[in-house]
TIDREN-240939 format. One line per field, with one value per residue (C-alpha): residue number from 1; residue in one letter; chain; x, y, z. Coordinates in Angstrom, 3 decimals. Example, Ala and Ser with C-alpha at 12.3 -4.5 7.8 and 13.67 -1.06 7.14 Angstrom:
residues 2
pos c(1,2)
code c(A,S)
unit c(A,A)
X c(12.300,13.670)
Y c(-4.500,-1.060)
Z c(7.800,7.140)
end
This chain:
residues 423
pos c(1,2,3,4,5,6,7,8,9,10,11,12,13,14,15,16,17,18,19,20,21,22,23,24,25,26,27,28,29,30,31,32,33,34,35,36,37,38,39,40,41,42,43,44,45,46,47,48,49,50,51,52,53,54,55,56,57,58,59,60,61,62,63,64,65,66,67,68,69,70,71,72,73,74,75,76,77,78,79,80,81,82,83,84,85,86,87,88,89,90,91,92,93,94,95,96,97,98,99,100,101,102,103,104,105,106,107,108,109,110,111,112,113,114,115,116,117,118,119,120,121,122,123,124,125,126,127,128,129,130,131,132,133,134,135,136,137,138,139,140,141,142,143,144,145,146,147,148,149,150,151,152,153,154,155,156,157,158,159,160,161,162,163,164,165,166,167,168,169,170,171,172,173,174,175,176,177,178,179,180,181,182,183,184,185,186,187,188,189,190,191,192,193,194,195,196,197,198,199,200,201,202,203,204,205,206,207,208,209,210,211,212,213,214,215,216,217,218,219,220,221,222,223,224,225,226,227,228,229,230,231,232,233,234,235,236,237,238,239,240,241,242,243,244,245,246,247,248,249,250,251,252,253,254,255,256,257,258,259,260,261,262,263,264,265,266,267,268,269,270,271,272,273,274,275,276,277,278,279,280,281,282,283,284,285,286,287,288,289,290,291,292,293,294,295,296,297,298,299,300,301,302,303,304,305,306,307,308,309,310,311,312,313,314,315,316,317,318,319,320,321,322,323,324,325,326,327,328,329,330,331,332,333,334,335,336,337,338,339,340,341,342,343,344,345,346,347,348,349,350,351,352,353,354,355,356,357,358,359,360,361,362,363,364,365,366,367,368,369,370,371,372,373,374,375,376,377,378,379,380,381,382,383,384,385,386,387,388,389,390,391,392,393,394,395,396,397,398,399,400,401,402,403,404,405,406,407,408,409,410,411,412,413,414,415,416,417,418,419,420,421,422,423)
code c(X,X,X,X,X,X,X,X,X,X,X,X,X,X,X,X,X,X,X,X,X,X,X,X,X,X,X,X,X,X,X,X,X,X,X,X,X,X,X,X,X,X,X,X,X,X,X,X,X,X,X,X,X,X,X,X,X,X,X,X,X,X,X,X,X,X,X,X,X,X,X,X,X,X,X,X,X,X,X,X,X,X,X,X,X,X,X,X,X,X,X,X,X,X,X,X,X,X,X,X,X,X,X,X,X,X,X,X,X,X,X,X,X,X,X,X,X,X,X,X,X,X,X,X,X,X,X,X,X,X,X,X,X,X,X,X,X,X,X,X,X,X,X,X,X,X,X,X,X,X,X,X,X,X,X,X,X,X,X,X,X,X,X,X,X,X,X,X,X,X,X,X,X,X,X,X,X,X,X,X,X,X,X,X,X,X,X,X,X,X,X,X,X,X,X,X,X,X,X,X,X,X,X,X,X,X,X,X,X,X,X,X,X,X,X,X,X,X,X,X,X,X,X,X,X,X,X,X,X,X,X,X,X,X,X,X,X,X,X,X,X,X,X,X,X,X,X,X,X,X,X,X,X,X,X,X,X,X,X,X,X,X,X,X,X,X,X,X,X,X,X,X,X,X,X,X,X,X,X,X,X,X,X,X,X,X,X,X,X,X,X,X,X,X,X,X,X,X,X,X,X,X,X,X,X,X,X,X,X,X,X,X,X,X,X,X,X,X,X,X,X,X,X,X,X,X,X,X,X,X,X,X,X,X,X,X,X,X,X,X,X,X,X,X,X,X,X,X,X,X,X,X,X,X,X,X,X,X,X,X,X,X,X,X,X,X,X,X,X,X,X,X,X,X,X,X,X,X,X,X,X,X,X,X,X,X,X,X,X,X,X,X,X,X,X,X,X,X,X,X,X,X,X,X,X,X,X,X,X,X,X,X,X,X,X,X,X,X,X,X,X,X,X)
unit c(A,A,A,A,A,A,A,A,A,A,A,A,A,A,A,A,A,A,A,A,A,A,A,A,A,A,A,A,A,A,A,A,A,A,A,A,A,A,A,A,A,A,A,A,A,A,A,A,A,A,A,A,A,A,A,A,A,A,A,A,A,A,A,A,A,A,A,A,A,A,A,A,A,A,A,A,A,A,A,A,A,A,A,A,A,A,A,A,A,A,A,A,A,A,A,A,A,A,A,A,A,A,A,A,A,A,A,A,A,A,A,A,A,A,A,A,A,A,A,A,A,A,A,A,A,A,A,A,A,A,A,A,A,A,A,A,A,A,A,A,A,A,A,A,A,A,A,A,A,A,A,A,A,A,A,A,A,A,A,A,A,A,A,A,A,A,A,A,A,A,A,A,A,A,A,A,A,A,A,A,A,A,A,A,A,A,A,A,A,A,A,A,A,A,A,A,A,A,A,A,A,A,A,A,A,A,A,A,A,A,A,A,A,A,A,A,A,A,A,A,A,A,A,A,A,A,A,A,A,A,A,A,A,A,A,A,A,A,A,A,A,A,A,A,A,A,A,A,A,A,A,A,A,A,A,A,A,A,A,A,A,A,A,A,A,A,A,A,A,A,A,A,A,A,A,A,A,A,A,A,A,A,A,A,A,A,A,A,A,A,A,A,A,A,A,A,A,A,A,A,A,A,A,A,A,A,A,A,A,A,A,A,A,A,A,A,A,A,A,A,A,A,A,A,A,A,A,A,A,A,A,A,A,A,A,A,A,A,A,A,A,A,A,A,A,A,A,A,A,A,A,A,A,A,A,A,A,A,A,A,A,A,A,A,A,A,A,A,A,A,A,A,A,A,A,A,A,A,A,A,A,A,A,A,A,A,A,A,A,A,A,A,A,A,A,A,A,A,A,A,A,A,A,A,A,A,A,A,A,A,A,A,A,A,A,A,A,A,A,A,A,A,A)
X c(19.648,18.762,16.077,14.176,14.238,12.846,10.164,9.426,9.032,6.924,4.098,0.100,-2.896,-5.723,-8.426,-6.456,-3.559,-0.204,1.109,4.219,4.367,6.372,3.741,1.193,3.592,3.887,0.024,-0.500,1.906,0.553,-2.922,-1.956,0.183,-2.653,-4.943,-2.403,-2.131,-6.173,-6.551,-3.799,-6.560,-9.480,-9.443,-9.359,-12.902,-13.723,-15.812,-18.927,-18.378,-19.740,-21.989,-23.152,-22.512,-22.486,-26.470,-26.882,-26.020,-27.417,-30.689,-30.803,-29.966,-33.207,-35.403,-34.213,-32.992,-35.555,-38.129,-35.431,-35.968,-39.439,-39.063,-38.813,-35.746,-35.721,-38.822,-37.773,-34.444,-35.646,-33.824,-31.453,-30.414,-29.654,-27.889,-29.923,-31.157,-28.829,-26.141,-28.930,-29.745,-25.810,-26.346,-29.084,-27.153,-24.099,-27.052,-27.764,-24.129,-22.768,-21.915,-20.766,-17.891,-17.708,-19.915,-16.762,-15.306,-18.444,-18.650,-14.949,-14.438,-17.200,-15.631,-12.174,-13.924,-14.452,-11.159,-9.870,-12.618,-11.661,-8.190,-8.803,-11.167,-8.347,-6.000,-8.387,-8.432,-4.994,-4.281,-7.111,-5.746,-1.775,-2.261,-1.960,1.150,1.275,4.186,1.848,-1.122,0.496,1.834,-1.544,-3.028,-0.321,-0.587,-3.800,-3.864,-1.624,-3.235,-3.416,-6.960,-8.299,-6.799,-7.699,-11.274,-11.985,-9.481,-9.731,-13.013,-15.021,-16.344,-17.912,-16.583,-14.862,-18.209,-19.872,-16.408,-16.181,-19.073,-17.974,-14.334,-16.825,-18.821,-15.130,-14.392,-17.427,-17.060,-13.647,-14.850,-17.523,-19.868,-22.962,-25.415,-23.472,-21.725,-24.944,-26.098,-22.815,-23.443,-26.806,-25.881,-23.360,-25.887,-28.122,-25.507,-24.264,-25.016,-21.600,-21.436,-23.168,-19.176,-18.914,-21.819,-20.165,-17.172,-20.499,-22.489,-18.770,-18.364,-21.944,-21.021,-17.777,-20.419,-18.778,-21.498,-24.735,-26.944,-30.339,-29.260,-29.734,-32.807,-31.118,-30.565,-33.887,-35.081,-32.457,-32.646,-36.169,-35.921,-33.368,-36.059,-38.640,-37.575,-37.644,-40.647,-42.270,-40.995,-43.183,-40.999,-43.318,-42.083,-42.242,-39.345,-37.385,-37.497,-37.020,-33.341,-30.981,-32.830,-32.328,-29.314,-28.370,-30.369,-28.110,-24.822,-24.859,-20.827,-19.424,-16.629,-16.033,-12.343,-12.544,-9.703,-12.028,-12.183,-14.547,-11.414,-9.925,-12.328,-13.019,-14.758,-16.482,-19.688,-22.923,-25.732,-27.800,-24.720,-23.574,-27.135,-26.973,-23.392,-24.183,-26.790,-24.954,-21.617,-23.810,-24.742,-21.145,-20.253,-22.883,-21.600,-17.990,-18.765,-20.973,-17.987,-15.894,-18.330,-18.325,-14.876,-14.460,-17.163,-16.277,-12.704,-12.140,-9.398,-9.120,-10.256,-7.747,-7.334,-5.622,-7.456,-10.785,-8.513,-7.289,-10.913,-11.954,-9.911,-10.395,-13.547,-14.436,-11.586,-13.351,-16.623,-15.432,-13.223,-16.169,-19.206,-19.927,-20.529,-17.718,-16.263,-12.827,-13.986,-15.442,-12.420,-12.301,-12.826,-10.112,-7.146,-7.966,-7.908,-4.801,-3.029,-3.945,-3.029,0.876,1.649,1.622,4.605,6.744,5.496,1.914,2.705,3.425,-0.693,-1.338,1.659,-0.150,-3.155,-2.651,-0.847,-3.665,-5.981,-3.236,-3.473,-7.422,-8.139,-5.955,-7.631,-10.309,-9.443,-6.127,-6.550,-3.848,-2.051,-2.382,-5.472,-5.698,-6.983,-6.808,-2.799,-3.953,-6.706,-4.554,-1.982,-5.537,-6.215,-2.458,-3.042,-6.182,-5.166,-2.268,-4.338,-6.358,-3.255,-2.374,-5.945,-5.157,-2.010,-3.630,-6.677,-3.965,-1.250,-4.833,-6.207,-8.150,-7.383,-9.125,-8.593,-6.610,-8.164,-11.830,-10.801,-10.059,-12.847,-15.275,-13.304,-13.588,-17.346,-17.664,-15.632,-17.871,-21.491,-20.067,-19.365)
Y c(23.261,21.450,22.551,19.508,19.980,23.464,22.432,19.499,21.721,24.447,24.515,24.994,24.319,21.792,22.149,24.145,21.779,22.983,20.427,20.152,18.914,15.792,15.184,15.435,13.148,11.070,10.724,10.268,7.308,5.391,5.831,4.689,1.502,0.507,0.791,-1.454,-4.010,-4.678,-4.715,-7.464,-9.449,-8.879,-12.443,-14.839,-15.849,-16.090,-18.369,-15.783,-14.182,-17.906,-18.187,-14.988,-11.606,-13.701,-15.326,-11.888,-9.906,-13.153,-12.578,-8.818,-8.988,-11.673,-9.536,-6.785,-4.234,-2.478,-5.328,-7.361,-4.927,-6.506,-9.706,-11.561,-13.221,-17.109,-17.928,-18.785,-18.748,-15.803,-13.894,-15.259,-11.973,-12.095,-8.587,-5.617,-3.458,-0.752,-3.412,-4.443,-1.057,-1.389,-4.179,-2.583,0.515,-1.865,-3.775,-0.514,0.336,-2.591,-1.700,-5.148,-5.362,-8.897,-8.517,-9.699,-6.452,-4.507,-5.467,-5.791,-1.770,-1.155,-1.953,-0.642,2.841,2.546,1.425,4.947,6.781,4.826,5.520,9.080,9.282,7.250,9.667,12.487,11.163,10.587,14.201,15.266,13.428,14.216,18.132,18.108,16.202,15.847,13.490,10.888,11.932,10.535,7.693,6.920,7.016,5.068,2.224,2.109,1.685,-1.350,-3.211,-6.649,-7.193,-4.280,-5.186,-9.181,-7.863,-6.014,-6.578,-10.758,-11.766,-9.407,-8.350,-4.976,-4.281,-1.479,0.582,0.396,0.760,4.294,5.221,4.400,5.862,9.185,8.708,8.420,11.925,13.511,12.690,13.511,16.790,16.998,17.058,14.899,15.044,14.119,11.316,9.463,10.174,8.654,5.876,5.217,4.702,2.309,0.056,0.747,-1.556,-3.960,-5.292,-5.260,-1.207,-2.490,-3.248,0.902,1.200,0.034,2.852,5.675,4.464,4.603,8.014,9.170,8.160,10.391,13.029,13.168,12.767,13.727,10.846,12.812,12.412,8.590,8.785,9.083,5.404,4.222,7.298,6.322,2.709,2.142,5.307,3.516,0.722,2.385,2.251,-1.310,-1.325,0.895,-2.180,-4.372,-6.218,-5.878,-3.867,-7.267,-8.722,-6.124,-5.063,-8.755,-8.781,-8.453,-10.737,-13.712,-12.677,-13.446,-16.497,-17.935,-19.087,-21.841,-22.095,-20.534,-19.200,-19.158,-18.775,-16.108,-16.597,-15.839,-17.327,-20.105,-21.151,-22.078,-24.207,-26.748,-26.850,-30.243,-29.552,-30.511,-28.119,-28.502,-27.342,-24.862,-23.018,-23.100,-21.298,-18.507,-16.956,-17.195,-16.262,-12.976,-12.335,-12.640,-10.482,-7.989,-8.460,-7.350,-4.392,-3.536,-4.140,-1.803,0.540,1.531,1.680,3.989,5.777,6.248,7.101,10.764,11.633,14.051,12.298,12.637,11.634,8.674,7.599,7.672,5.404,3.042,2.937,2.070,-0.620,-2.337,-2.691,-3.616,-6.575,-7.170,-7.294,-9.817,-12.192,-12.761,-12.670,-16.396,-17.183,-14.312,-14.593,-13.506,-9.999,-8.820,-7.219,-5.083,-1.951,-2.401,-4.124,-0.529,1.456,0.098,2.220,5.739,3.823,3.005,6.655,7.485,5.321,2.139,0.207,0.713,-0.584,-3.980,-4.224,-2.991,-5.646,-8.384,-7.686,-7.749,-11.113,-12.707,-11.427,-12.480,-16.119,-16.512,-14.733,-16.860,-20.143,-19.413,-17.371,-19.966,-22.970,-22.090,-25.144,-23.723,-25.822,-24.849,-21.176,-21.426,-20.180,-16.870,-17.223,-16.871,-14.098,-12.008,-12.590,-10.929,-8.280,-7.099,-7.380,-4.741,-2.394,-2.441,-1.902,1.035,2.241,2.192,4.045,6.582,7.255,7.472,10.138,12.182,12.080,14.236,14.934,16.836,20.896,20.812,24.011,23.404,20.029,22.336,24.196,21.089,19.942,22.988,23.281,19.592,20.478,23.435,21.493,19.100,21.041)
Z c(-8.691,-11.540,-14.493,-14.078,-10.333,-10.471,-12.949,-10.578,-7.658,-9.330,-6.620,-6.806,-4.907,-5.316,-2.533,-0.066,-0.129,-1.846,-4.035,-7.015,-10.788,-9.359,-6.442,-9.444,-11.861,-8.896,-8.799,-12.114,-12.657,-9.791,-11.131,-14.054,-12.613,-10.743,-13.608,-15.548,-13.021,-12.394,-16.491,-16.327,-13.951,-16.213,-17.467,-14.710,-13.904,-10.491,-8.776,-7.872,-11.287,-12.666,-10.118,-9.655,-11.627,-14.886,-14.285,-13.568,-16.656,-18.898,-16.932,-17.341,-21.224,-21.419,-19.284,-21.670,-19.391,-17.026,-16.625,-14.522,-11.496,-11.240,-11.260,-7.638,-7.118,-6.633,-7.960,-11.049,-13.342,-14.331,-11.329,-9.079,-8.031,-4.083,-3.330,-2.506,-5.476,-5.722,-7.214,-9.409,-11.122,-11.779,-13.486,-15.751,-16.558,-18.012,-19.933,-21.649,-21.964,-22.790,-26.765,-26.954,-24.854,-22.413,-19.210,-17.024,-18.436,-17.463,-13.966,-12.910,-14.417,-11.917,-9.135,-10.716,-11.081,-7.408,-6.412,-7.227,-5.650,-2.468,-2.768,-3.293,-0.424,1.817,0.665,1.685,5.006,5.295,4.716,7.109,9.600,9.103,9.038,5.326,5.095,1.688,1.372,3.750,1.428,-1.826,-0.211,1.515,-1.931,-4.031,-1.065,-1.585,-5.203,-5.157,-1.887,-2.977,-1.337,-3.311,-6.624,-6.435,-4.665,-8.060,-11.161,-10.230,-8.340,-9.992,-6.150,-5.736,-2.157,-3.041,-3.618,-0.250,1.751,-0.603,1.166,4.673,4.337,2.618,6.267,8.375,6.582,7.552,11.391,11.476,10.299,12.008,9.188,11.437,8.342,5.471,7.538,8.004,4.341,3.422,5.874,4.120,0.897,2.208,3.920,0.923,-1.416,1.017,4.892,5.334,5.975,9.586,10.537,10.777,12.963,16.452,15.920,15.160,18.563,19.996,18.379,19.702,23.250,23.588,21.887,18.322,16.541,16.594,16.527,15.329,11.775,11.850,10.326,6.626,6.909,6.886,4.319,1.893,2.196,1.092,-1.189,-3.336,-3.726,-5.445,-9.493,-7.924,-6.669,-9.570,-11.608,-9.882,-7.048,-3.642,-0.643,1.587,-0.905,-1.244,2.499,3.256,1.075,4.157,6.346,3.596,3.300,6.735,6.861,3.773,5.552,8.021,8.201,11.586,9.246,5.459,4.745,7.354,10.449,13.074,16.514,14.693,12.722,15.999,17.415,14.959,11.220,11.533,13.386,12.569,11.139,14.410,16.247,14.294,13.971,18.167,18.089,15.499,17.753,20.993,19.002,17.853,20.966,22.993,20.215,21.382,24.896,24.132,22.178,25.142,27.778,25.136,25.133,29.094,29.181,26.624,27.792,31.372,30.364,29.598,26.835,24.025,20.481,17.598,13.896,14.767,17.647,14.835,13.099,15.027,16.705,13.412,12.524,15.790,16.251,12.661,12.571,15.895,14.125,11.824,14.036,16.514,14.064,12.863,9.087,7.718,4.332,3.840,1.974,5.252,6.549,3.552,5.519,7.914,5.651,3.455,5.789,7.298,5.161,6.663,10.182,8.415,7.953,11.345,12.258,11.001,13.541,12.595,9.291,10.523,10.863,7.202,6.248,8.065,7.348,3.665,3.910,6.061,2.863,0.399,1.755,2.240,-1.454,-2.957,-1.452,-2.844,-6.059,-6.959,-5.198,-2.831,-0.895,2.445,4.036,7.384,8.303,12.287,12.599,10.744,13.366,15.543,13.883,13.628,17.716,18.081,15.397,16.901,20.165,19.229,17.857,21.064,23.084,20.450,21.200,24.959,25.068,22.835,25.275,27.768,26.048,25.332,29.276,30.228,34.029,36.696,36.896,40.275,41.176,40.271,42.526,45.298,44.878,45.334,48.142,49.779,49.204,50.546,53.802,54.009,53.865,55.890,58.730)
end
C-alpha cells in the first residue's frame, strides 16, 4: 500500500460516525467548490433583489437600524417590507454589520451561510437513514452543495429559501429519530420565517396518523411564532399587523401559477381575474380533498415505517403540495428538489427524480433569472404529473415490501373464539 494511501485512510470519529483524512479532504474540497461557485454568482442582480431585498436594506439604513422593526409596512415608502419579521431582524443585524461591504453581498452570504447548514443537515439525514453509510453521507452532502436550485436560489437570486427548508430538513431529523419535541420546535421556527414550511405539515399529520409522532407538541408553533414578534412589536408594529403578515401574503397572488408547472400550467394561462379568483379556492380545496383520500389509505394500510419510506413520503406529498396549490412560484418545490438527494442514494433509479427535478428547476429559474427562450411551462407540467406519480408508485411498493400481515395464530385464535360464541 501506498504512504499516501495509509495517511488517507488513517480513521477517526466525529459524532459516533467513523470517518478518514480523505473522507475529511473530500469534505473539505467540496465545501470549498461550492463556496467558489456561489461567490462566482454574487454579481448578477436578480429581479426580487431590485425589487425587494435592495428597498429593504436602503430602508433599514434610513430608519437607522432598529427603528425599521416599527414601522408598518405599506403605508408609506418608509417600509415595504412584506415577509414575516424574522427575515426582517436579518436585515437589521447586516445594517449593523455591514462595515461597508455591498448589501447584495450581505444578503446573498445569508442565504450562502445557510446553504451549508442545509447540506450538512441533508447529509445528517442521509446517514441516519443509510445506517451510517458514510460513502452515501459524503456524497449526499457534496450533491447537495452543487444542486443547481440551491446555488441559483442563493449565490444568484439572492432568495433566502435555504433558511426555512434548514429548519424543516432539522424537523425530518427529529421524527426520524423520534425526537417529538424538538421536531415541532424545529418546525416552528420554519413557519416563523416563511409560509412555505406549511408544505411539511401534510407528511407530520401523515406521520401522526401511523402514530410517529406525537402530536401534543404542536403547540410550539403558535408559542414561537408570535414570540419571535415581540422585539417587533416592542418596536412599535401592532399585534393585528404583524399577526395579519401571512394572511396578506396569501391574498397577494392572483395567478393560478407563477412559473410553477403545476396542473394550472396545463389548463390554460389566459383567464380572467374573476375566473381565476373562483379556481384558487376550489383548486385549494380539491387539494384538501386528495390529501384527505391519501390520508385513509395510508392510514388503513398497515406496514412497517422506514427511513426511506419518511423520504419518499416527504417528497411526494410536498411536490404534491405544490403541483395542485394555485398561485406557486417556481421556489416552492425547494424542499423536495433538496431533498431529492437523500432519495438518490438509495438506488440509481431514484436518482432519475433528483435529475429531473433539478432540470425542471434549471429551466423555470432560468426564465425568470436569464430570460430563458423556453416560453411554455405546461410540458414540464406534465414531466412533474409523471415524476410525482413515480414517487407515489415508489411509495406504494414500499408500504407493500414493509406489510404488516396478520399473526396466523392470534387469527386462529379469534376464529376459534368466534366459532365458540357462535355456537
Amino acid at each position: 500500500m501506498r504512504s499516501i494511501d495509509e495517511f488517507f485512510d488513517t480513521e477517526f470519529e466525529i459524532f459516533g460516525l467513523k470517518l478518514t483524512l480523505f473522507d475529511l479532504f473530500f469534505f473539505t474540497v467540496m465545501t470549498c467548490l461550492g463556496l467558489i461557485i456561489r461567490l462566482s454568482l454574487y454579481d448578477i442582480v436578480s429581479g426580487d433583489y431590485k425589487l425587494a431585498f435592495a428597498d429593504w436594506m436602503r430602508e433599514c439604513h434610513e430608519a437607522g437600524g432598529f427603528a425599521y422593526l416599527g414601522i408598518k409596512p405599506g403605508v408609506s415608502d418608509a417600509s415595504t417590507f412584506d415577509y414575516n419579521c424574522m427575515f426582517q431582524y436579518i436585515i437589521v443585524i447586516l445594517h449593523y454589520i455591514g462595515g461597508g461591504i455591498e448589501d447584495r453581498y450581505l444578503v446573498k452570504t445569508v442565504s450562502v451561510i445557510f446553504d451549508f447548514i442545509c447540506a450538512v443537515t441533508i447529509a445528517r439525514i442521509a446517514c441516519e437513514v443509510t445506517g451510517k453509510d458514510v460513502k452515501k453521507t459524503m456524497i449526499a452532502y457534496s450533491a447537495a452543495m452543487f444542486l443547481p436550485s440551491m446555488v441559483l436560489n442563493s449565490g444568484a437570486w439572492a432568495q433566502n429559501d435555504s433558511i426555512y427548508t434548514t429548519f424543516v430538513f432539522l424537523s425530518l431529523l427529529s421524527i426520524i429519530k423520534g425526537k417529538d419535541n424538538k421536531a415541532f420546535i424545529y418546525l416552528a421556527f420554519a413557519y416563523s420565517f416563511k409560509q412555505q414550511a406549511i408544505f411539511f405539515v401534510p407528511f407530520v399529520i401523515l406521520m401522526w396518523l401511523k402514530n410517529k409522532v406525537k402530536i401534543r407538541y404542536v403547540f410550539w408553533i403558535p408559542v414561537i411564532h408570535v414570540l419571535a414578534m415581540v422585539p417587533a412589536a416592542i418596536a412599535g408594529r401592532s399585534w393585528g399587523d404583524l399577526l395579519g403578515i401571512y394572511g396578506k401574503q396569501v391574498k397577494m397572488f392572483s395567478r393560478l401559477t407563477m412559473n410553477y408547472p403545476s396542473i394550472y400550467a396545463i389548463i390554460t394561462k389566459d383567464l380572467s381575474s374573476g375566473i381565476r379568483k373562483i379556481l384558487i379556492p376550489v383548486g385549494s380545496v380539491a387539494t384538501v380533498m386528495i390529501f384527505g383520500i391519501l390520508a385513509y389509505y395510508i392510514y388503513k394500510k398497515k406496514f412497517e415505517i422506514t427511513g426511506k419510506y419518511m423520504i419518499t413520503l416527504v417528497i411526494f406529498t410536498s411536490l404534491l403540495c405544490c403541483f395542485c396549490l394555485p398561485a406557486m412560484h417556481e421556489r416552492y418545490a425547494y424542499i423536495p428538489e433538496v431533498l431529492a438527494v437523500v432519495y438518490a442514494v438509495f438506488s440509481y433509479k431514484r436518482m432519475s427524480i433528483c435529475t429531473i427535478l433539478q432540470v425542471i428547476a434549471m429551466i423555470t429559474y432560468s426564465r425568470y433569472l436569464f430570460g430563458s427562450t423556453v416560453s411554455d411551462v405546461w410540458p414540464l407540467s406534465i414531466a412533474m404529473l409523471i415524476t410525482i406519480l413515480a414517487v407515489g408508485y415508489d411509495l406504494l411498493l414500499q408500504m407493500k415490501e414493509n406489510e404488516i400481515k396478520p399473526d396466523p395464530v392470534v387469527v386462529e385464535q379469534t376464529e376459534a373464539e368466534t366459532e365458540a360464541v357462535s355456537g
